[in-house]
N, C-alpha and C positions, 0 to 999 in steps of 0.2 A: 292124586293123593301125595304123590313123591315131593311138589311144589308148596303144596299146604302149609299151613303152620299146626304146630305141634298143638296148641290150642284145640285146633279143630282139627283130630286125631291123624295129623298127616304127617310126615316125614320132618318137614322141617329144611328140608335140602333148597339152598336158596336157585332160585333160576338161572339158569346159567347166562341166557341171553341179558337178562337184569344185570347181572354180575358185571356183562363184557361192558353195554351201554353207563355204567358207575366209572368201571376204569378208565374207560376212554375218555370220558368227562374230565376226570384227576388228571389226568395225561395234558389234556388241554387247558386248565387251569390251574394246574401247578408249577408246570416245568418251563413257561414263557413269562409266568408272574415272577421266580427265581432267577431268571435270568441262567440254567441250565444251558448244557451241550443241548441236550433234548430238545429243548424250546426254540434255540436258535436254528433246530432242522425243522423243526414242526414252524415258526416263522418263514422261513425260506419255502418252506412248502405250501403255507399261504397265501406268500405272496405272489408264486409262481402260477398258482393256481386263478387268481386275479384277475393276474394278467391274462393267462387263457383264455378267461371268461370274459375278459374286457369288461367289468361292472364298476360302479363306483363304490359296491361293498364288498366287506369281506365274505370269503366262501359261506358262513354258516348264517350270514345275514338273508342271503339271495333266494330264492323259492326256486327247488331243486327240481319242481317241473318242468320250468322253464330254462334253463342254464344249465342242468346237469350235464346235458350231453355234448357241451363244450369241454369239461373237465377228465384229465387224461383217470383211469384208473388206480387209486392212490390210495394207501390206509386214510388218508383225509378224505376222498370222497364217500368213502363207502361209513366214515365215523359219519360222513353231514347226510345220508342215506338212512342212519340208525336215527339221527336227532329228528330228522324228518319225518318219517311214519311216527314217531311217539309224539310231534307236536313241543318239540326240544325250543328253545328259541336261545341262543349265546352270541354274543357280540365280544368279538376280540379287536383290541387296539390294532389296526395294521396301516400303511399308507394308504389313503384312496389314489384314483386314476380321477386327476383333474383337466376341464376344458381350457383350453391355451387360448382362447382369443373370444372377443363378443360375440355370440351366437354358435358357439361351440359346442359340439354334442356329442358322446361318446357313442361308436358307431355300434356296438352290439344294442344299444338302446331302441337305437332309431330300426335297427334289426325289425328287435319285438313290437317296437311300436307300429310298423309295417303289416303286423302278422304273418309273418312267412312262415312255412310250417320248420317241424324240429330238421329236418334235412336239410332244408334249403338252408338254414340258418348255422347247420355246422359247415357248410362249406361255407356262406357266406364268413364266417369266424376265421376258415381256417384261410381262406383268400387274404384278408387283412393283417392275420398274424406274419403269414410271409414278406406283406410288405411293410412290415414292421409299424403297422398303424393304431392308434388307439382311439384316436377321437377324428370328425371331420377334417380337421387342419391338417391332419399330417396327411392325405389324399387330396389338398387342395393348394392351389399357388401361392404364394404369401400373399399378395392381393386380396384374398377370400375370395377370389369371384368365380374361378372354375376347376373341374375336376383336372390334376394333371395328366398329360399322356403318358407318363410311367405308370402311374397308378391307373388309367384305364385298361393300360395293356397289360397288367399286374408284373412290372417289371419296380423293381426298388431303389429309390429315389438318393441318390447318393450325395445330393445336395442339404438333406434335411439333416436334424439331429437326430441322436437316437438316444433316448433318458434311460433304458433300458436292457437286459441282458434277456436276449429273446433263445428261444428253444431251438434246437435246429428243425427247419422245415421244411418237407418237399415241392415243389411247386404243386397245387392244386392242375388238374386235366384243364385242355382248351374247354371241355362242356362247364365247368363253372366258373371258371372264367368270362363264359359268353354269360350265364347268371346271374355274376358282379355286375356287368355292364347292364344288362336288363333292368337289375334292381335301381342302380345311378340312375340311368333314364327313366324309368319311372318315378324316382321318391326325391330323386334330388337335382334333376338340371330340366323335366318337363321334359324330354326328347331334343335337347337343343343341340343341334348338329356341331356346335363349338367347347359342350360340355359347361357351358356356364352355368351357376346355381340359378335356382329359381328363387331364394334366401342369399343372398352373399353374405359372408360373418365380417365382424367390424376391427379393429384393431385388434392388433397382442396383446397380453396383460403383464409382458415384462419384453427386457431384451433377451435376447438367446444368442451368446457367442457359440456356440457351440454346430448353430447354423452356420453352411460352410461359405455362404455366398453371402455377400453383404454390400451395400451401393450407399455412397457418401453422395446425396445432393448435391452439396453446397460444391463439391470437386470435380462433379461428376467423375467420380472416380467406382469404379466397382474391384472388388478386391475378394480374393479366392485364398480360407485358409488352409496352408499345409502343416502340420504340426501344433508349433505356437506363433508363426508366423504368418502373418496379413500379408498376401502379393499382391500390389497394387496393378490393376491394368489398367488402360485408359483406350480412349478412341482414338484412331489416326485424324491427323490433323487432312488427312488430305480426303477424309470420307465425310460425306454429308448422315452419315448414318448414326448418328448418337447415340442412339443402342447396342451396336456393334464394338465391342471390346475384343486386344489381343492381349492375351497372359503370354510375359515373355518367357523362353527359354530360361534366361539365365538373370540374376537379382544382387541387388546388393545384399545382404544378410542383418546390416547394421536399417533397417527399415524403421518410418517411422510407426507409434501409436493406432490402430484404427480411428479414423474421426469420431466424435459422441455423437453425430447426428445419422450414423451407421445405421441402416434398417435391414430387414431380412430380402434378400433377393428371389427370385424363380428364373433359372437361366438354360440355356441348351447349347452344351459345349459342342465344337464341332475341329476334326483334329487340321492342324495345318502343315502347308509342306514347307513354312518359310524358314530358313536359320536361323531368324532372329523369334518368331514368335508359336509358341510351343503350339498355340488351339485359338481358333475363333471361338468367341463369347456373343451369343445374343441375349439381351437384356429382355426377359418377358414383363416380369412385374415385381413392383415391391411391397411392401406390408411395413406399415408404422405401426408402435405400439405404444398403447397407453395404455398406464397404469391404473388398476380400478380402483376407485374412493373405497374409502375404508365406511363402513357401516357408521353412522352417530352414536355415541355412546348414548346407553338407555339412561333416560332422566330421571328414572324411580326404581327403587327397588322390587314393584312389581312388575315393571316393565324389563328389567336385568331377568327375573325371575321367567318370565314369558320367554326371553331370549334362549336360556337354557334348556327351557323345554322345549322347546323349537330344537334346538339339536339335537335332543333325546330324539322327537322321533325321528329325524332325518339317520339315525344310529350312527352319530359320530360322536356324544356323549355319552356320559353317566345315567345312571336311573335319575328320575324328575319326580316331584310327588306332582300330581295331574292336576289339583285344586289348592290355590292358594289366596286369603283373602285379607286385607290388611285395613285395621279401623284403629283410629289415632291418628296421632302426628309420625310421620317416618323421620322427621329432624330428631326426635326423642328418643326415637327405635335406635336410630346412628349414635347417638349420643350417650346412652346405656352402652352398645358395646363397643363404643373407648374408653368409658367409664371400668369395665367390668363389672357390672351389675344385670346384665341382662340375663335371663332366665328363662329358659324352655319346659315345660309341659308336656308329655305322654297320655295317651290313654291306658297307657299300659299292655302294650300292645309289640312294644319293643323286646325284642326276642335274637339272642345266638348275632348281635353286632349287624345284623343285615339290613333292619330299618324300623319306621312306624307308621300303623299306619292312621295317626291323627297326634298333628302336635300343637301344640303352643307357645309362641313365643311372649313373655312377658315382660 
């Protein structure tokens, strides 16, 4: 009776729980849309959470059955825990976490797609958060072809980039660490005693200076960044080993450019006792990257239209209306609205700026 409306002789007193799930909503769609203090913590907090989660959506997109118990304990998890039991659905603008090379997979996916239960899978999360991974490639050689020995041994790979401001993390126990590898050998190398994929991934889809190892072909030159500067090494002229590079002690400063045909390295540095040269370099593998073609522009306005809704559901757009159908000439459609004479139809149905739901264009 205290919840009731006064109508129907009750109190009138609004629900408190209703109340909290209202604010929190406003909280979340107001103060990121203003571009607020507020918004920029609750951003940072989304996207921190993300990343935890390793998804390619934002927290309130993901299904909290599955992913929740990657996310630390947060006024955000427990808002997407309120939106969740009531059937809430919000989509907030955030970065996604994108695949870096052909055949690239974000590794909490291939998780689920696994089915490992919710245990196995917080450790397995928290193993890769440590080595600061997010998708297959940063666990794999630049080559794509096998898993590397830092990342088997969940040791962190000092070679790679890091795009990211990661959490501080304790190393996961040797018991799931022997789990990691379990899962590898199972889902993704077949049991193969040298950790090679049973899938190898194909090129990168950009360069990445940022990777610290880099091998010029054309020089055979391999080159190790310190700072902003490329040190070049090279092979001794007196070893048959062409793989073997020394990084010298000591450099000119005034260094040339990196080459453009620079590709990402996989190397195993090993320390030396000579005066002149700081560490032995073995050359494991490189990785060339090619740019991916850009999509054809749609040839019709219903096909532009399709496109969009295609992103809708993927939840990296806007709301799409689901049916659209177009009779006439679309050269005259285009031609009206440069003209300015083109003209839309409602049913009436357009309400409070939010949308309709049946229109016409004429």
């Amino acid at each position: 009776m205290v919840y009731a409306p006064i109508a129907l002789q009750g109190v009138g007193v609004p629900h408190p729980y209703g109340l909290q799930v209202i604010k929190h909503l406003d909280m979340l769609l107001r103060h990121p849309a203003n571009k607020t203090k507020t918004g920029t913590f609750l951003e940072t907090v989304l996207q921190a959470h993300q990343l935890e989660t390793g998804t390619s959506y934002g927290l309130f997109q993901q299904v909290y059955a599955n992913t929740s118990i990657l996310a630390s304990d947060t006024w955000a998890k427990r808002t997407w825990s309120e939106l969740d039991s009531l059937s809430i659905h919000l989509e907030l603008d955030s970065p996604s976490l994108q695949p870096l090379r052909q055949g690239d997979q974000l590794l909490v996916d291939l998780f689920i797609d696994s089915l490992v239960d919710q245990l196995t899978l917080k450790w397995l999360n928290w193993c890769q958060i440590f080595l600061h991974a997010v998708t297959l490639s940063d666990i794999v050689n630049a080559e794509g072809t096998a898993i590397t020995l830092q990342a088997w041994k969940g040791l962190r790979a000092a070679s790679c980039s890091d795009w990211y401001q990661w959490p501080r993390t304790a190393r996961p126990s040797n018991q799931w660490w022997t789990a990691w590898q379990q899962w590898i050998s199972t889902h993704l190398t077949g049991h193969s005693n040298r950790r090679r994929l049973s899938s190898p991934l194909g090129p990168w889809h950009s360069v990445d200076l940022s990777w610290k190892w880099q091998y010029s072909p054309s020089t055979n030159t391999l080159f190790h960044r310190e700072g902003q500067l490329w040190i070049p090494s090279v092979p001794l002229a007196s070893t048959s080993r062409q793989r073997t590079f020394y990084l010298p002690r000591r450099f000119n400063p005034d260094l040339p450019p990196l080459p453009v045909d620079a590709v990402r390295a996989s190397v195993s540095v090993f320390p030396s006792r000579s005066p002149i040269h700081k560490s032995r370099v073995l050359l494991h593998s490189t990785g060339p990257h090619q740019p991916a073609k850009p999509p054809a522009p749609p040839s019709s306005i219903l096909d532009l239209w399709h496109h969009f809704g295609s992103l809708a559901e993927s939840g990296s757009h806007g709301w799409v209306p689901e049916v659209i159908t177009i009779e006439g000439s679309e050269d005259r459609l285009v031609q009206a609205l440069r003209a300015g004479t083109l003209r839309a139809v409602s049913d009436g149905s357009y309400k409070a700026k939010v949308g309709t739901a049946c229109a016409q264009i004429l």
